[in-house]
C-alpha positions, -999 to +999 in steps of 0.1 A: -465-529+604-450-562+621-439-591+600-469-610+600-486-578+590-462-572+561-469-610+551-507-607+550-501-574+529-481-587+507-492-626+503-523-622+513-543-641+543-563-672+526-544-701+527-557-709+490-539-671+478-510-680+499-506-710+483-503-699+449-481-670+462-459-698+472-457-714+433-452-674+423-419-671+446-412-708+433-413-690+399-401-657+407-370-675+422-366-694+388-368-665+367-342-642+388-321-672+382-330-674+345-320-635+344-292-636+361-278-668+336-286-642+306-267-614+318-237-636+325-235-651+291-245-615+275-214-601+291-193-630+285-199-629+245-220-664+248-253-645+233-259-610+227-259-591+246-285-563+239-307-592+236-301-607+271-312-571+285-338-572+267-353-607+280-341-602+313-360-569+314-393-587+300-386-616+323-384-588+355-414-569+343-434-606+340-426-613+376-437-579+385-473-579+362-480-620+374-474-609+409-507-583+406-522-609+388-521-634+411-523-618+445-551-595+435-568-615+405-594-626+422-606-596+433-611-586+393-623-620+390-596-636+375-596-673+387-567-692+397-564-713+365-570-675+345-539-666+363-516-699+357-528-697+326-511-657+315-485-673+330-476-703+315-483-680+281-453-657+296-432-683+299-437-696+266-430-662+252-400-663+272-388-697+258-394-678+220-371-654+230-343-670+247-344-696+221-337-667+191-308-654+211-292-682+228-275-696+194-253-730+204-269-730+239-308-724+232-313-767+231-310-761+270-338-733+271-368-759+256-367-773+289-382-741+301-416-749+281-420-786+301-412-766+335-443-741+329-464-771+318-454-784+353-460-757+374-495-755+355-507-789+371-518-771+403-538-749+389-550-763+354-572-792+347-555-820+326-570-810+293-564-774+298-525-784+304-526-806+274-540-775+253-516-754+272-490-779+258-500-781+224-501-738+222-463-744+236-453-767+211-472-752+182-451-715+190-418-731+194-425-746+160-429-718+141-402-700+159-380-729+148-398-732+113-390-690+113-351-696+120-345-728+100-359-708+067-343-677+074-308-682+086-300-720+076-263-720+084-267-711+126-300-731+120-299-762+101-330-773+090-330-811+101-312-800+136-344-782+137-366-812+130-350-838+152-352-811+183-387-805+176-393-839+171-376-849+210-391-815+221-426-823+212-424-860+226-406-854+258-434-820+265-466-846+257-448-870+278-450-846+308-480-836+303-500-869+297-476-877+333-483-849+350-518-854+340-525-883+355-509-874+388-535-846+389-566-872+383-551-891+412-549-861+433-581-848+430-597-889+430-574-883+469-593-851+477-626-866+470-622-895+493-607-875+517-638-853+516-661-884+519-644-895+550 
């Protein structure tokens, strides 16, 4: 099979699939990143390390399962926005974890739950993002809430508060943002289309 062959086989041959295979690698690429970042500080004594091998494997076996999703979705008919959807859901599960494990260092991982809300504006409409948004924010509070109330001392209750607090306003900022942007793309395609 030539390259171009191997291409279609594996990305597909609409340029709509393509596309979105394109935001996958984009988010493939992040994750691999993300994994490798975990197993550094696990075997540097930053987090634990049975824990980083345990995300990192979730993490691969996401990329793996929103792969099939996404390149072959539509063929179970799974829509686009179904399959941005699982994974913005993944992510957020993947924020839930990091954040458990990553002790001193998990304020850095809540940017993870505003990068999944912007990967989601190609493919969601702006109320499903802000739903999307509010399911994000409503996990990472009880995760939070979880930690605060059962191990104070690594958790202090009003560090808690204040991060969910900036968390919760900086992630509605985003999306209310990002929302708009899409209105105006989509007011762009329609003129375009009337032209």
């Amino acid at each position: 099979m030539n390259p171009s062959g191997w291409s279609r086989a594996l990305f597909g041959a609409d340029p709509k699939l393509r596309r979105m295979m394109f935001y996958w690698g984009a988010t493939a690429a992040l994750y691999t990143v993300f994994m490798a970042i975990l197993l550094a500080a696990g075997s540097h004594g930053l987090i634990d390390r049975e824990g980083a091998l345990g995300l990192s494997s979730y993490a691969a076996g996401g990329i793996l399962v929103t792969y099939l999703l996404v390149r072959f979705g539509a063929g179970f008919g799974l829509a686009p926005t179904g399959a941005a959807a699982i994974q913005a859901v993944f992510a957020i599960t993947c924020t839930m974890w990091a954040y458990s494990i990553f002790g001193p260092l998990r304020g850095v991982i809540l940017m993870g739950l505003m990068v999944a809300v912007v990967f989601c504006t190609f493919a969601l409409r702006p109320r499903q993002t802000l739903l999307l948004t509010t399911a994000g924010l409503a996990a990472m509070g009880i995760t939070m809430w979880w930690h605060q109330a059962s191990d104070p001392v690594n958790y202090p209750p009003l560090v808690e508060a204040v991060t969910f607090v900036i968390l919760a306003g900086c992630s509605m900022s985003v999306t209310l943002l990002t929302g708009e942007a899409s209105k105006l793309r989509a007011r762009l395609k329609r003129k375009k289309e009337a032209l």
